[in-house]
C-alpha distance (Angstrom), angle and dihedral (degrees) to the residues before:
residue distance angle dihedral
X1 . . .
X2 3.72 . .
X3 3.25 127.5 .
X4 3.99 99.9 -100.9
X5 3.66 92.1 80.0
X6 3.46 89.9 72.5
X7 3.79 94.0 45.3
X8 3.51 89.1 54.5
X9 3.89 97.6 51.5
X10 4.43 77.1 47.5
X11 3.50 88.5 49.4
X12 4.11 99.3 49.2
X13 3.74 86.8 51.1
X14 3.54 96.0 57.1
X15 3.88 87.1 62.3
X16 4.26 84.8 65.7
X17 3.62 116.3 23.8
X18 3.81 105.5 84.0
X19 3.55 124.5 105.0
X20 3.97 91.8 -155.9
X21 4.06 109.6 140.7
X22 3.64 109.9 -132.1
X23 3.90 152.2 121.4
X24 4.33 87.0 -92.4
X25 4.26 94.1 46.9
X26 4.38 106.3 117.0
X27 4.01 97.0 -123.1
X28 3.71 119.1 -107.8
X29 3.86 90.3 -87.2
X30 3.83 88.4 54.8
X31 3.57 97.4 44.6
X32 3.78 90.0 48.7
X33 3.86 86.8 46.6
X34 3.52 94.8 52.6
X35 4.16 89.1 47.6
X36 3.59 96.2 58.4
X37 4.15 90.8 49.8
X38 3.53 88.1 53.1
X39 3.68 91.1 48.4
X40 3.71 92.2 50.4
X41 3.65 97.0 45.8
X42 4.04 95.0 55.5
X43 4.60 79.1 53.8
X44 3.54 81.0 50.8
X45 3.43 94.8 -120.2
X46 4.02 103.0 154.5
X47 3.54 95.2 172.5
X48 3.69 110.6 49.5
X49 4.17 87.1 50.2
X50 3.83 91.3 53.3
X51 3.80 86.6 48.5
X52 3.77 93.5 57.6
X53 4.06 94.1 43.3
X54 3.93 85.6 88.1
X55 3.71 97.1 50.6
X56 3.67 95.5 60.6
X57 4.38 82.7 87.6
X58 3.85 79.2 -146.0
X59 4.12 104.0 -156.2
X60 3.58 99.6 -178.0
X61 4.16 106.4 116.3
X62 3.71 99.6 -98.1
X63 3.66 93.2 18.9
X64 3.94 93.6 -116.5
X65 3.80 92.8 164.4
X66 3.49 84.1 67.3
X67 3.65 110.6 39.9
X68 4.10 78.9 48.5
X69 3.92 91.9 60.2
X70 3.87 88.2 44.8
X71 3.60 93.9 49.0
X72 3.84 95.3 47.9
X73 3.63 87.2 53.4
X74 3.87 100.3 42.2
X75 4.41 81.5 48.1
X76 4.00 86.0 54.0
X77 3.50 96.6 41.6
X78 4.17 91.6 53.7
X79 3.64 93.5 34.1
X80 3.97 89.7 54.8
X81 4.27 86.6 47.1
X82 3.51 82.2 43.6
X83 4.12 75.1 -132.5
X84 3.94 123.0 141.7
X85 3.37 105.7 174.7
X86 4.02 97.6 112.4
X87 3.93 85.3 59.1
X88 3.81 89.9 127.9
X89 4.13 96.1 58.8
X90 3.76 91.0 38.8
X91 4.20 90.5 52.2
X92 3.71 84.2 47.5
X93 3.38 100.2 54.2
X94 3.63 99.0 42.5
X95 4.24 91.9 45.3
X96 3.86 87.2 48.3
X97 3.91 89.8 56.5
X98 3.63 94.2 41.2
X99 4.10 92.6 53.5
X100 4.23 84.7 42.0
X101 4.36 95.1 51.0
X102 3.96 89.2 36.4
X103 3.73 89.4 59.0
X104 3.91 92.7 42.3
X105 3.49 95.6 41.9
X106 4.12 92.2 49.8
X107 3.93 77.9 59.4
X108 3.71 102.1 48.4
X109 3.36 102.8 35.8
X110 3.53 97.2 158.1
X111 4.08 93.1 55.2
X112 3.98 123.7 106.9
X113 3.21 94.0 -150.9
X114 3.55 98.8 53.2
X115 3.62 93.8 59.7
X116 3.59 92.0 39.8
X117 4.45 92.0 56.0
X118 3.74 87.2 50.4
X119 3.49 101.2 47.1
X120 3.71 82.6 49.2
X121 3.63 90.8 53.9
X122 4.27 88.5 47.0
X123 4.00 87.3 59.7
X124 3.59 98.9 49.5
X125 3.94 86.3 50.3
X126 4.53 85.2 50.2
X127 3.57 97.5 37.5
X128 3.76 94.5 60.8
X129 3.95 94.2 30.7
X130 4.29 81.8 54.1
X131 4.00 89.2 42.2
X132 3.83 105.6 49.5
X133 4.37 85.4 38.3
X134 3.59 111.5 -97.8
X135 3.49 96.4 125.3
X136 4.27 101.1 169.7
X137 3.90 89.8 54.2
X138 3.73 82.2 46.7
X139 3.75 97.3 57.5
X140 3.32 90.7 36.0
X141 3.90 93.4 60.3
X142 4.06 90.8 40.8
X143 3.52 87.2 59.6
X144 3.93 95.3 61.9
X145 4.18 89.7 40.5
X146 4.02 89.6 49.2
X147 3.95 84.5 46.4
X148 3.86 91.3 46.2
X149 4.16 90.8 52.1
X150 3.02 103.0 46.1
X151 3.93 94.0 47.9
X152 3.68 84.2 50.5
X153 3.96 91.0 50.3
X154 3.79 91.6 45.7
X155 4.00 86.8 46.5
X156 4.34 85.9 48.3
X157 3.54 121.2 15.8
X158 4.12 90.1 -171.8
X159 4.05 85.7 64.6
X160 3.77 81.8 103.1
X161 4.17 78.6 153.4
X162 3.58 82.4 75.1
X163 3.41 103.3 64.1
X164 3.82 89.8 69.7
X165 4.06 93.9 73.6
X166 3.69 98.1 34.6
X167 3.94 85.5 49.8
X168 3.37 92.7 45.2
X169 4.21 96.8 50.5
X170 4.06 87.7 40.4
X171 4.00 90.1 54.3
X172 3.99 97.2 39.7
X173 3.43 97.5 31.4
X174 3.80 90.6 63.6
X175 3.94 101.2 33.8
X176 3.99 89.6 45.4
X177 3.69 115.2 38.9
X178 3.90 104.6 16.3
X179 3.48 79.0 100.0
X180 3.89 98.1 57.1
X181 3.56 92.2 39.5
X182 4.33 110.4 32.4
X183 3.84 98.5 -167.2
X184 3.91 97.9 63.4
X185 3.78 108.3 116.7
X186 4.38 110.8 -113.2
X187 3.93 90.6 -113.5
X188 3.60 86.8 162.2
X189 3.49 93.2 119.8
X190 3.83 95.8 38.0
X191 4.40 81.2 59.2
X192 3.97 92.9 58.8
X193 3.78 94.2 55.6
X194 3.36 91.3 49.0
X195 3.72 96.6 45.6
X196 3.51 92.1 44.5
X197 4.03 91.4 56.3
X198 4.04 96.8 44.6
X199 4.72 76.3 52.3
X200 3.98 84.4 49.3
X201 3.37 101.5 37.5
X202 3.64 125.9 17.1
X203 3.84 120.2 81.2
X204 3.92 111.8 -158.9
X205 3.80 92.8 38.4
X206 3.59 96.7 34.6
X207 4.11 88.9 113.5
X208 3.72 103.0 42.4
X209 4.05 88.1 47.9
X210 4.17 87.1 49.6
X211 3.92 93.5 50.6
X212 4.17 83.6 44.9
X213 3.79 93.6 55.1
X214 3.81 91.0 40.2
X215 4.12 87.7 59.2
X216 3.82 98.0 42.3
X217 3.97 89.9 44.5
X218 3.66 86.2 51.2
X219 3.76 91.9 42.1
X220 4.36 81.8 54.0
X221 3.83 88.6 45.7
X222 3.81 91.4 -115.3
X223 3.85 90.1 140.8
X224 3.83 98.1 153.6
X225 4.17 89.0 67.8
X226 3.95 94.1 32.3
X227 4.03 85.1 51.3
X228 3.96 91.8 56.0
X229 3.62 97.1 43.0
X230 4.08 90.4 51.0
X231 3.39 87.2 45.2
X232 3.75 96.2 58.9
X233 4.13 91.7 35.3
X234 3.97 85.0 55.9
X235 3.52 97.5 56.0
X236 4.55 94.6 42.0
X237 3.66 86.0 47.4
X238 4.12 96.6 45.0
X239 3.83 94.2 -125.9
X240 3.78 93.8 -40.7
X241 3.98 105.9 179.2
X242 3.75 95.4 -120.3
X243 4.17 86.4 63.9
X244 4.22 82.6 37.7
X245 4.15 94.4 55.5
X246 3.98 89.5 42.1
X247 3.75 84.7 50.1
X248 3.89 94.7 54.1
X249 3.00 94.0 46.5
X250 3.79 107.1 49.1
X251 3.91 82.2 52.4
X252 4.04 99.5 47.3
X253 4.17 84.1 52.1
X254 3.92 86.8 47.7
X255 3.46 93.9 51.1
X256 3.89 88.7 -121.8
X257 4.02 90.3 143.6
X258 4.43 86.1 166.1
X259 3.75 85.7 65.7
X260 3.84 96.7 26.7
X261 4.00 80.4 61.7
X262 4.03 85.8 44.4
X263 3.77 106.0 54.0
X264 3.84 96.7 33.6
X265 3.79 91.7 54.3
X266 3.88 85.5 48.6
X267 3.74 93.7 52.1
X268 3.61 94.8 37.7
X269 4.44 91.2 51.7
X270 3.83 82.1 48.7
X271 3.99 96.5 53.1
X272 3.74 83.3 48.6
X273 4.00 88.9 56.7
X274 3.64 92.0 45.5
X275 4.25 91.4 55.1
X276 3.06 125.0 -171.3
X277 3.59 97.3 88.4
X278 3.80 130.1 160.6
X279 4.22 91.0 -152.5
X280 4.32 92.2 -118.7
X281 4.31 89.8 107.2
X282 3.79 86.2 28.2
X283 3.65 81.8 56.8
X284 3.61 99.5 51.1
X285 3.60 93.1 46.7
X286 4.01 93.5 58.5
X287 3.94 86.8 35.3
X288 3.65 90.8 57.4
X289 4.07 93.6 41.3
X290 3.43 95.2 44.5
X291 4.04 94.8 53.2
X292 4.17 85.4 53.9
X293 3.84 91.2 48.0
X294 3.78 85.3 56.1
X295 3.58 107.8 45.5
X296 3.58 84.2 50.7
X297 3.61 90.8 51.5
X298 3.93 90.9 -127.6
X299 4.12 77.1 138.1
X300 4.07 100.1 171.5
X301 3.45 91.5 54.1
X302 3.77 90.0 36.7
X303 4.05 76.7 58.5
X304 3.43 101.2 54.0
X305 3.42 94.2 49.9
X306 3.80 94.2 55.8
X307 3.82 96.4 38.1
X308 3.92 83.3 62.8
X309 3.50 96.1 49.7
X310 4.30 84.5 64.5
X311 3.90 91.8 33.9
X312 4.20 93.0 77.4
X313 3.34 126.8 98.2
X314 4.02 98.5 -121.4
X315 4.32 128.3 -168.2
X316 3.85 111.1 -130.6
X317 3.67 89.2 -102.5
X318 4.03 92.2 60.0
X319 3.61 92.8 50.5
X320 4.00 89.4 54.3
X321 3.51 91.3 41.2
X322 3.67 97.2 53.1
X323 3.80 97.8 24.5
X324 4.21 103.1 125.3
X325 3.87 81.6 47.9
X326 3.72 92.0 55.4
X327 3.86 88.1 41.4
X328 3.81 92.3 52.3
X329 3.83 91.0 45.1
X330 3.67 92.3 59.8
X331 3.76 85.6 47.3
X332 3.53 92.8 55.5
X333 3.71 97.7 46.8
X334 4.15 89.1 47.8
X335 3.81 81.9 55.2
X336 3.51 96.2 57.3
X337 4.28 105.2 49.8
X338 3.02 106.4 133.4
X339 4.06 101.0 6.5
């Protein structure tokens, strides 16, 4: 799983964390609402978030506060499967709440919260352009959500909430596409502080910016600090797999293959609960396992590890998708005849 499934749990956050009074701010109800489907989707618990996205009694014209929540959820929910086929409903939803906050926000330009709902919106629309690879329309959307929070901030400074998104563009943005596009400042370092004070000091978003800062510190090979922060995120979210992947990896860069082994095999039994799987995480998992098996020359379980990895049933798109892993497994396995 790549790192923009946490960005967009980061990013949906962003669109209810503020504290800003005015005409635009979710009531208390909402806002509480809203924290228990975040909650729920870091448990991965689809479900019971998509049965509270009606209750929010969303009054906006359009209702883009709710077709927001649903989208974020619907984004997690295929980003977790690693499964885009309901691209259509999830465009919709996110380009209906767009045209809805544009309109409101044109109206109340003065309000925080405004700004900070359609920047929200933006992110959704760059997090999945960035996910499914088309990186320009990506930037290009990250752009209008960076302008959006930082208008917002500038409009509230106590929208520390805020600081998770515009952290999270100003750390990826550099690390990701500087090298598509060579005259983007290196704000990398700019994107920790800023993720660091939505972890301190932001309340509904305090989660989404923690898993952020764990990826990005990972990404910088801080793994001491990204290790602690999973740590903590695994036990609030009772194993969730976003705390299991950051675990995994952390461990794999550490060269920790005993607990490598440990948290893959966790995530990969809790895929298996979930169903509906199309095999590319399931791949990664036994990828990941198998490669720890072998360098610790443990090579019949190394094997079996490997031999599933060519035992699934896989779509065309899977196989291209996962096709240097596939490559590599077959490698492996020719490595160990006769071990």
């Amino acid at each position: 799983m790549s790192y923009i499934r946490i960005v967009s749990l980061i990013i949906l956050t962003n669109s209810v964390a503020a504290f800003a009074e005015g005409a635009l701010r979710p009531s208390d109800a909402q806002l509480k609402t809203i924290s228990k489907a975040i909650s729920y989707i870091f448990q991965d618990s689809f479900t019971a978030s998509y049965d509270l996205a009606p209750e929010l009694n969303d009054t906006l014209p359009g209702r883009p506060l709710e077709k927001l929540l649903y989208a974020s959820i619907l984004f997690s929910e295929m980003s977790d499967a690693e499964d885009y086929a309901r691209e259509k409903e999830l465009l919709k939803n996110i380009d209906e709440s767009i045209d809805s906050f544009k309109e409101l926000s044109d109206n109340h330009p003065r309000d925080a919260w405004g700004q900070f709902l359609l920047g929200s919106a933006y992110g959704y629309k760059s997090i999945y352009f960035g996910q499914t690879g088309g990186w320009f329309k990506s930037f290009l959307a990250g752009l209008k959500a960076k302008s959006r929070f930082s208008d917002a901030i500038k409009l509230d400074p106590r929208l520390f909430d805020a600081y998770t998104g515009l952290g999270s563009y100003h750390y990826w943005s550099s690390a990701k596409l500087k090298k598509y596009i060579p005259f983007l400042s290196d704000n990398r370092k700019k994107g920790l502080g800023e993720l660091r004070l939505a972890a301190d000091s932001s309340e509904f978003s305090r989660g989404p910016a923690i898993v952020g800062l764990a990826w990005a510190l990972i990404n910088e090979n801080k793994l001491a600090e990204a290790l602690k922060i999973s740590r903590d995120f695994y036990s609030t979210t009772n194993g969730g797999r976003a705390s299991l992947w950051l675990l995994g990896g952390i461990y794999w860069r550490r060269g920790d293959y005993d607990r490598t082994i440990q948290y893959y095999d966790e995530l990969f039994k809790s895929l298996r609960r979930a169903g509906n799987q199309n095999y590319y995480n399931l791949i990664f998992c036994n990828y990941r396992k198998g490669s720890s098996l072998y360098i610790q020359r443990k090579y019949p379980e190394a094997r079996f590890e490997f031999e599933s990895i060519l035992s699934y049933e896989l779509s065309s798109e899977i196989k291209k998708r996962h096709e240097e892993t596939i490559k590599k497994t077959k490698d492996y396995l020719k490595k160990m005849e006769g071990k």
